[in-house]
C-alpha positions in Angstrom: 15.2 8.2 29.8 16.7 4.9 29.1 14.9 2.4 26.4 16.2 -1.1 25.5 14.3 -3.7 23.3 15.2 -6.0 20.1 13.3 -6.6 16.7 13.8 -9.5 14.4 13.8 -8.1 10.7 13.4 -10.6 8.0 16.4 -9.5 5.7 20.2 -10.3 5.7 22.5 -8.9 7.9 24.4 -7.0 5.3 21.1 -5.4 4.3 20.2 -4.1 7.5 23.4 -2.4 8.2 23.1 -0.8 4.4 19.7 0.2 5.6 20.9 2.0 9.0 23.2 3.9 7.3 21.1 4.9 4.1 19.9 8.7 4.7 16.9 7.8 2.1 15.5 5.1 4.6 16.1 6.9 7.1 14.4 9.8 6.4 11.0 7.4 5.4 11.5 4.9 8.8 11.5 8.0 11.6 8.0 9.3 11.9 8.3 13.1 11.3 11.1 13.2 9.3 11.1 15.9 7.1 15.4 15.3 5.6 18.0 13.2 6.4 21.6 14.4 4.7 24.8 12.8 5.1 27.5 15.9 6.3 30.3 12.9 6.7 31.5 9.4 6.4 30.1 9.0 9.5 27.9 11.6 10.4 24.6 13.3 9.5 21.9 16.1 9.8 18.2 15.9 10.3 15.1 17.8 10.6 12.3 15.8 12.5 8.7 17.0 13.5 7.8 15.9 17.2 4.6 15.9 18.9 4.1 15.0 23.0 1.2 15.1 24.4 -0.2 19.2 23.3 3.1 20.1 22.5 4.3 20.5 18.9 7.8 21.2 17.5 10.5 20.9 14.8 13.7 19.6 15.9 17.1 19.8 14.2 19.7 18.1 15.0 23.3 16.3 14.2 24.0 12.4 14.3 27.4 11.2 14.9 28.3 7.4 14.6 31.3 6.2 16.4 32.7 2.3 17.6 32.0 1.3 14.0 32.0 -2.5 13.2 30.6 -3.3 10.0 27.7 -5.1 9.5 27.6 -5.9 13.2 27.5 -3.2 15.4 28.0 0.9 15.9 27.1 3.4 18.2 24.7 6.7 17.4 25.3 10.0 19.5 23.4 13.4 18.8 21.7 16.5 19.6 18.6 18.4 18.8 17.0 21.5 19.4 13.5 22.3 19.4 13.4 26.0 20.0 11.1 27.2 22.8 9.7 23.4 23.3 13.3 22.6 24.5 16.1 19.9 23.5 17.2 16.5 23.7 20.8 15.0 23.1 21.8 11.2 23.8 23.1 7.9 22.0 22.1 4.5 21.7 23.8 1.0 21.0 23.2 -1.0 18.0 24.0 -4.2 17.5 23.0 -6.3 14.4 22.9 -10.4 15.2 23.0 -12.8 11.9 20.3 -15.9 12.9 19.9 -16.9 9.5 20.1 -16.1 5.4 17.6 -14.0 5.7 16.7 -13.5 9.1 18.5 -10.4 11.3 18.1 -9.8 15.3 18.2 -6.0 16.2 19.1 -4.8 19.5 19.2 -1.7 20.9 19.8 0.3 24.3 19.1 4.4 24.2 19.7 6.8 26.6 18.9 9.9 26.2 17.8 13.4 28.4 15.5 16.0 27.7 15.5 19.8 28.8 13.0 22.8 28.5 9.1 22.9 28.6 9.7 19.3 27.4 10.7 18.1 30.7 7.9 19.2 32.7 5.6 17.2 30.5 6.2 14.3 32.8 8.8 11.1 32.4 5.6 9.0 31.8 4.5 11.1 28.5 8.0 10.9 27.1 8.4 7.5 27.5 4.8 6.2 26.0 5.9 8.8 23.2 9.3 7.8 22.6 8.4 4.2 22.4 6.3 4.7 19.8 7.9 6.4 17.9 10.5 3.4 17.5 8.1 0.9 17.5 6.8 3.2 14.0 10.6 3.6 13.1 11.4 -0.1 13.1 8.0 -1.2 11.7 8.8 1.2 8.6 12.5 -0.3 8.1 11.4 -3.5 8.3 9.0 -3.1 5.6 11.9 -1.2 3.4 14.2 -3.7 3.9 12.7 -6.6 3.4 10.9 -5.4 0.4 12.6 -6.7 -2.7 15.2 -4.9 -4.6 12.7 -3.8 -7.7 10.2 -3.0 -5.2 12.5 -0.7 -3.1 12.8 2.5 -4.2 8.4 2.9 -4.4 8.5 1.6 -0.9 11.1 4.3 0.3 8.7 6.7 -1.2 6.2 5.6 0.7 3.9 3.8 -2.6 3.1 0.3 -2.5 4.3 -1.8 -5.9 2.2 -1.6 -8.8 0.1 -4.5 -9.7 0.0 -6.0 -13.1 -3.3 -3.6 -13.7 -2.2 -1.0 -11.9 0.9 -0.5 -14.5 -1.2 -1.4 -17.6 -3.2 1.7 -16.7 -0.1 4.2 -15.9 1.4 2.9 -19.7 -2.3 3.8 -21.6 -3.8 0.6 -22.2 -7.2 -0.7 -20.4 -6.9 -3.4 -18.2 -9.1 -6.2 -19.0 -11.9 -6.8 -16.2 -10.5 -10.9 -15.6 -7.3 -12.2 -16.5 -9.7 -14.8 -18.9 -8.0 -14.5 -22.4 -10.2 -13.1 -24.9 -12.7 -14.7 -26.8 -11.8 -16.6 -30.3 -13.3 -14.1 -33.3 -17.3 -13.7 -34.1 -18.2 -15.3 -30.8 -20.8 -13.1 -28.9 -20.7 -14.1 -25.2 -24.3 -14.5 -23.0 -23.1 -14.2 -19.6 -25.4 -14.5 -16.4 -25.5 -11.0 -14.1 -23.3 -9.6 -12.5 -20.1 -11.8 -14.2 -17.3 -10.8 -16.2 -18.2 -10.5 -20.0 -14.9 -9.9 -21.8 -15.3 -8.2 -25.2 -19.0 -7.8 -25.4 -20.5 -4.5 -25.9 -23.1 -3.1 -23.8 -25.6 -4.0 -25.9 -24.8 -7.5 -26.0 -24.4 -7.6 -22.1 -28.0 -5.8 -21.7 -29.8 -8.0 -23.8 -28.5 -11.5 -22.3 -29.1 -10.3 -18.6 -32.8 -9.4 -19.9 -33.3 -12.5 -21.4 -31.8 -14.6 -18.9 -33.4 -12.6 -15.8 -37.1 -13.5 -17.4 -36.5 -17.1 -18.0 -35.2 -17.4 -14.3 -38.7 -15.4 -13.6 -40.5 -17.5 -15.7 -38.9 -21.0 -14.3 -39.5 -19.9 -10.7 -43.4 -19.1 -11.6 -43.4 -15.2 -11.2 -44.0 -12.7 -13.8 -41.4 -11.7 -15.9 -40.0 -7.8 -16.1 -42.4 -6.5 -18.5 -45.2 -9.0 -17.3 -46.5 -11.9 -19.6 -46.5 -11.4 -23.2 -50.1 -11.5 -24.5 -50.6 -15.2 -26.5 -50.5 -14.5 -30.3 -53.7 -15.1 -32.2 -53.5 -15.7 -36.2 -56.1 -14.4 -38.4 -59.7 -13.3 -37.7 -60.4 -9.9 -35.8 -59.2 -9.9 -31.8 -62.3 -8.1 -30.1 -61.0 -4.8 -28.1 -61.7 -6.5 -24.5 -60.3 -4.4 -22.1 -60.4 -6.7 -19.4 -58.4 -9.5 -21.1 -55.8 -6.6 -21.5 -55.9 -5.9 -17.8 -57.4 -2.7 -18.0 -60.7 -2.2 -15.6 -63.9 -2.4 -17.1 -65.7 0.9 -17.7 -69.1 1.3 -15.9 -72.0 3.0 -17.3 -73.4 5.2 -14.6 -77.1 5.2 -12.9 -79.8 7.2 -15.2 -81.4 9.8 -12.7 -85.3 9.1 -12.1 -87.8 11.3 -13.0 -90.9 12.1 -10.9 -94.7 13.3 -12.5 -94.9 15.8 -9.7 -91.3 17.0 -11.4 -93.2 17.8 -14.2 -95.8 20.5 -12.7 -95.4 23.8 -12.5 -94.4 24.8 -9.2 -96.7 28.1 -9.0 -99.9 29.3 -11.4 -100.5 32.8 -11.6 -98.4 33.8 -9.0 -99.7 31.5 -6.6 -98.8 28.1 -4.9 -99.3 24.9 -6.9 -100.4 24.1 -3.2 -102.9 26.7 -3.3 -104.9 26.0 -6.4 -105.0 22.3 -5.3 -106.8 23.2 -2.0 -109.4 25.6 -4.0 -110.9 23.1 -6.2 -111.1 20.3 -3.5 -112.8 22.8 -1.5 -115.2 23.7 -4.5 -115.9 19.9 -4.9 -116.7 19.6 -1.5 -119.5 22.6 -1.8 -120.5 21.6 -5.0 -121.1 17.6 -3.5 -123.4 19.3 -0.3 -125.3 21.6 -2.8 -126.3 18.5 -5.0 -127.1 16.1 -1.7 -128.6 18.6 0.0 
């Protein structure tokens, strides 16, 4: 496998090469490094954590610089073993081109050759995963080593620097909610909704957004939260009228009707109403052909 490319790095030259041979930003700029420690002058040991394609495995292996030509140029040779996943040995040319104060040109040309169940994974898999895993390595020490010096040592662990805020809170003291200065004393702020209020209390903040929120209401023609305060009426007695409070108006329900026929009995003596009423018109109609006839 042979892999050649170049990335500019906005940092000086001198930087760069402290970078490349600092096991600290080493150890955060290779994806999967779990230690980076310096056994030499010129030579060191690492433990890195590789995944390709569904294989998984630790590697450890030893780094070995040689052609040395400080800050422009060395070369990296090594070995590592994964176990049953197999192993991988190599080097790679580095060269470090000045283009400006703060400007640096890496190049690079690896070779390297793999062995074990690695290997039948396929040339294609290897490569797509060994390119990006430098294109992660060389993003990461980019970002170390163009970050400021007092910024450094957070970014090498991996923690962006702390904001103005950010270090109020880790020192105890709450961080204001603007960076307005604070109000000159006895003055009680009225702020709209929703907008920074400084050193009012809740209270204060509650009752200006009520206030404001119903005169917007009010202005705009719409009932205010609440609804409309009733008008205020001085002396005299206010009648209890439920409608002019809004309330619906009680109505008085229908008086049942009451019938004569309601009123009878419905049985005399044991018998039918019905019955007795039939008897005497039938006795009036005897008694009316006994007189005419």
């Amino acid at each position: 496998m042979e892999m050649t490319g170049e990335r500019r790095i906005e940092a000086p030259r001198e930087t760069v090469w402290q970078g490349l041979n600092d096991p600290e930003v080493l150890r955060a700029s290779i994806p999967g490094c779990e230690s980076v420690e310096r056994t030499g002058d010129d030579s060191f040991q690492a433990r890195v954590g590789v995944k390709i394609g569904p294989m998984a495995a630790k590697f450890t292996g030893k780094v070995q610089l040689t052609n040395i030509n400080p800050p422009a140029s060395y070369t990296i040779g090594g070995e590592g073993n994964g176990g049953a996943m197999g192993f991988a040995k190599g080097g790679a040319d580095v060269a470090l081109e000045e283009q400006g104060p703060n400007t640096t040109l890496l190049r690079y040309n690896v070779k390297a050759q793999v062995g074990g169940k690695m290997a039948q994974l396929g040339a294609r898999l290897i490569d797509s995963t060994a390119k990006q895993m430098a294109d992660q390595f060389f993003d990461r020490f980019a970002a170390i080593v163009s970050t400021p010096a007092e910024a450094a040592p957070a970014a090498i662990a991996g923690q962006a620097p702390r904001s103005e805020a950010a270090a109020a809170m880790a020192d105890g003291a709450a961080p204001r909610p603007s960076h307005i200065p604070a109000l000159p004393p006895g003055t009680v702020p009225t702020p709209a909704p929703g907008t920074e209020v400084g050193d009012a209390s809740p209270t204060q903040r509650l009752g200006a957004a009520t206030l404001i929120g119903a005169g917007v209401a009010e202005h705009g023609g719409e009932a205010p939260p609440g609804g409309r305060p009733a008008p205020l009426q001085t002396g005299g007695h206010v009648p209890h009228d439920p409608a002019a409070r809004g309330y619906a108006r009680p109505v008085a329900a229908p008086s049942p009707s009451i019938s004569v026929f309601q009123l009878l009995p419905s049985e005399i003596m044991g018998l039918p109403v019905l019955f007795w009423g039939g008897s005497a018109v039938f006795l009036v109609i005897l008694f009316l052909l006994f007189v005419l006839g």
